[in-house]
C-alpha positions as a printed Julia matrix, in Angstrom:
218×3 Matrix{Float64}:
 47.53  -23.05   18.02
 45.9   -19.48   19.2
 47.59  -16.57   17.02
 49.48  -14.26   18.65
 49.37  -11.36   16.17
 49.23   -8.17   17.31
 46.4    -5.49   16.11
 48.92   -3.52   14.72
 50.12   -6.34   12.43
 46.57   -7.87   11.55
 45.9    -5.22    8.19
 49.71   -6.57    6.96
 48.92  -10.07    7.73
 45.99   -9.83    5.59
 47.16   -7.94    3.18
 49.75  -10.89    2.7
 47.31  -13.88    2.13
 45.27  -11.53   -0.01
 48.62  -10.77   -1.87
 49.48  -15.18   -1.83
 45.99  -15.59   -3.16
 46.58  -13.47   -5.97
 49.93  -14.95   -6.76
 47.97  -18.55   -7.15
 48.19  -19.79   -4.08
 44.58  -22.12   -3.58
 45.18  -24.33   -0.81
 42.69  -22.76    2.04
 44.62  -24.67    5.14
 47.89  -22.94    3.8
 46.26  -19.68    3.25
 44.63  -20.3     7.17
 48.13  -21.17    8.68
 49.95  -17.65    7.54
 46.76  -16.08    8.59
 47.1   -17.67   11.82
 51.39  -17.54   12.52
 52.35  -14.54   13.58
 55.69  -14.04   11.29
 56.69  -11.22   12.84
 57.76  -13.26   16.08
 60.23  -15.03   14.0
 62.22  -12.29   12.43
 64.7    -9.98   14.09
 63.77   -7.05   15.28
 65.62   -5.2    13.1
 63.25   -6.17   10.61
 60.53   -6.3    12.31
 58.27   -3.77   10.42
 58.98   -5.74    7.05
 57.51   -8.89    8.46
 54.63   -9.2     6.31
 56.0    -8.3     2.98
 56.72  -11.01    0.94
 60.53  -11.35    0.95
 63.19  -12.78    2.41
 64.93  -11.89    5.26
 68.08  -12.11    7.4
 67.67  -14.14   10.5
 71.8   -13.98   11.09
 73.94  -17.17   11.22
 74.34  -16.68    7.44
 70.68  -17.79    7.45
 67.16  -16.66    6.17
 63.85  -16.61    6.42
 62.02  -17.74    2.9
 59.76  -15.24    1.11
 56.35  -16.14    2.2
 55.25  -17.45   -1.63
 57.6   -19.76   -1.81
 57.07  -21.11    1.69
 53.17  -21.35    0.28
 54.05  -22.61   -2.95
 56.02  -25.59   -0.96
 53.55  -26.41    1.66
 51.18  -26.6    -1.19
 52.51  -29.38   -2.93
 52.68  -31.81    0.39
 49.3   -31.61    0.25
 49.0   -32.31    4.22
 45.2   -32.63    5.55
 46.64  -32.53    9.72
 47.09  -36.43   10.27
 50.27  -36.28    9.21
 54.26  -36.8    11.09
 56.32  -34.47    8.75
 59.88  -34.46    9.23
 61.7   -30.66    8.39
 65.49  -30.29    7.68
 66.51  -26.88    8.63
 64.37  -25.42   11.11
 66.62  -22.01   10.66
 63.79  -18.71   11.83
 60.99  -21.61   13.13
 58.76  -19.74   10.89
 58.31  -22.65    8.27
 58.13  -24.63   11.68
 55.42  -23.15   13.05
 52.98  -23.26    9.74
 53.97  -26.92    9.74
 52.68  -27.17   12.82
 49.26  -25.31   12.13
 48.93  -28.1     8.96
 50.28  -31.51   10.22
 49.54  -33.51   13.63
 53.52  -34.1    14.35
 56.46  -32.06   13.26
 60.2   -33.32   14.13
 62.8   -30.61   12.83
 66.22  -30.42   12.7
 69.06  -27.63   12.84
 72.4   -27.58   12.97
 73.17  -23.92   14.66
 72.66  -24.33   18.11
 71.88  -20.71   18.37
 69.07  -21.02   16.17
 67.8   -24.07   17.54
 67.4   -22.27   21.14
 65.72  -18.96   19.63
 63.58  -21.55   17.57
 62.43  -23.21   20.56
 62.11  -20.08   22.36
 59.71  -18.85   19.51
 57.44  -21.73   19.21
 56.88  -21.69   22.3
 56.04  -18.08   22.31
 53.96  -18.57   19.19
 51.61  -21.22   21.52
 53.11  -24.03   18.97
 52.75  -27.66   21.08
 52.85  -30.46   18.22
 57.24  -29.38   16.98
 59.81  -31.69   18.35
 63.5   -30.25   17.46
 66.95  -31.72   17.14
 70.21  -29.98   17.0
 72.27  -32.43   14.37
 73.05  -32.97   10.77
 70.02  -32.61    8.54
 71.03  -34.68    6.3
 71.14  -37.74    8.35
 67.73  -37.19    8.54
 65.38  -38.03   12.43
 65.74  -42.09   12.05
 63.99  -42.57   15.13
 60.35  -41.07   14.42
 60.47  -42.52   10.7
 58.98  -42.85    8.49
 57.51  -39.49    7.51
 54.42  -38.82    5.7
 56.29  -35.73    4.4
 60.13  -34.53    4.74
 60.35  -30.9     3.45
 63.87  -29.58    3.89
 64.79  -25.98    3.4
 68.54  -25.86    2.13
 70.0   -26.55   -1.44
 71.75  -29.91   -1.95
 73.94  -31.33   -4.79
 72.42  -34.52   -4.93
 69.55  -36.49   -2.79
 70.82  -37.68    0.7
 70.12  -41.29    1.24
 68.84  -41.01    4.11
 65.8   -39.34    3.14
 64.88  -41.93    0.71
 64.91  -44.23    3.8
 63.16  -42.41    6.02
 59.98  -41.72    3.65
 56.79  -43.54    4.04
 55.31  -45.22    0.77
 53.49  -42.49   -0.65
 55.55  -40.02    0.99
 56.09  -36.73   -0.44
 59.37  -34.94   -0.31
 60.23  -31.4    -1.19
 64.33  -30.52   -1.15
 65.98  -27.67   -3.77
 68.5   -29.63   -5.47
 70.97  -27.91   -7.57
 74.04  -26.03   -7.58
 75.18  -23.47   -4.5
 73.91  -20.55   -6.58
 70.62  -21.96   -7.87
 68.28  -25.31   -7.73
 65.23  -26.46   -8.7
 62.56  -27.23   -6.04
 61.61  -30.79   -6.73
 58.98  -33.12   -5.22
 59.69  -36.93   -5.13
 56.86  -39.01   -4.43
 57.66  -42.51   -2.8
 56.11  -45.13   -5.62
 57.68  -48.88   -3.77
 61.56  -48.78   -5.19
 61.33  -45.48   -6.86
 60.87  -41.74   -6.38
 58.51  -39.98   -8.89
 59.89  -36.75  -10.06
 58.39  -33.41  -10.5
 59.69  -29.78  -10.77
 58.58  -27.26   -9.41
 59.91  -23.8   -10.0
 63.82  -22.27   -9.3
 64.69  -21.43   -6.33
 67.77  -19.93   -4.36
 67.93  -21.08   -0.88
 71.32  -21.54    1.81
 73.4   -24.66    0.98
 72.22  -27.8     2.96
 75.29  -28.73    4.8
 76.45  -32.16    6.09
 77.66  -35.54    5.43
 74.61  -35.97    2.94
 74.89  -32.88    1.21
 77.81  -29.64    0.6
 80.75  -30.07    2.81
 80.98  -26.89    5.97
């Protein structure tokens, strides 16, 4: 993937990994993918000049784009080395998207606003990103057909795990969903050990609610 950022935006794209690295983030191929993605592609214009600050922003449908630490602080923990097929739920700005596809070798992703899913396609493409398949369905039926997944990471809060996840997982598989309430969760990682899913949490987090049959009702 060739980066597409603009001189103008090159000292604020620096100055945001400089800014991740000081907030703890280690993991050099994350750090390399937000130096590489141009993030200001994938956030209205509106917003344009705030592109690089690390916050989150309105991408409309009732939708956001993460702040960039805790898209960091996710990708982190799957711990992907580029050999991977990593399934997303909630492709939503294509941002996340597009640093998937900068860390993994195949990326299947899956939104439910068709408006969304056009601009997102629209976007990667733009952004030179070649390795993103995308779906317009219910995330939380998971992408049965390209399972399993080395990785799922979704990016929506859910009550409960959705079954379908579970199943689609490879052995070993890591999986990063926020699961709590509408107002808060906790972003967990489950790691796929035979019959059971290793638990770990991670740090609270606020994101959209994940909506579908596996997850808040519309």
């Amino acid at each position: 993937m060739a980066s597409s950022v603009e001189p103008e935006f090159r000292g604020a794209r620096r100055r945001l990994v400089e800014a991740l690295q000081e907030k703890g983030i280690k993991d050099l191929a994350v750090l390399r993918a937000i130096d590489l993605v141009p993030r200001h592609l994938f956030v209205p214009s509106t917003v344009r000049h705030r592109a690089y600050e690390d916050s989150a922003l309105p991408i409309g449908q009732g939708q956001t784009i993460s702040q960039p630490y805790v898209h960091a602080r996710a990708l982190e923990q799957l711990m992907l080395t580029g050999r991977e097929r990593v399934l997303e739920i909630g492709t939503g700005s294509a941002y996340q998207t597009a640093l998937l596809g900068a860390l993994a070798e195949q990326v299947f992703s899956v939104e439910r606003h068709a408006a969304l899913l056009d601009q997102a396609r629209l976007l990667l493409a733009k952004a030179n990103v070649r390795n993103v398949s995308v779906l317009l369905g219910d995330g939380t039926l998971g992408w049965r057909e390209y399972a399993p997944y080395h990785a799922i990471i979704v990016s929506a809060g859910a009550p409960d795990l959705p079954p379908a996840f579970e199943a689609q997982l490879a052995e070993g598989g890591r999986l990063l969903i926020p699961l709590g309430s509408k107002d808060e969760q906790m972003l967990t990682l489950l790691i796929k050990r035979g019959d059971r899913l290793e638990r770990r949490d991670i740090v609270p987090v606020r994101f959209v609610p994940l909506i579908g049959a596996g997850g808040w009702p519309a």
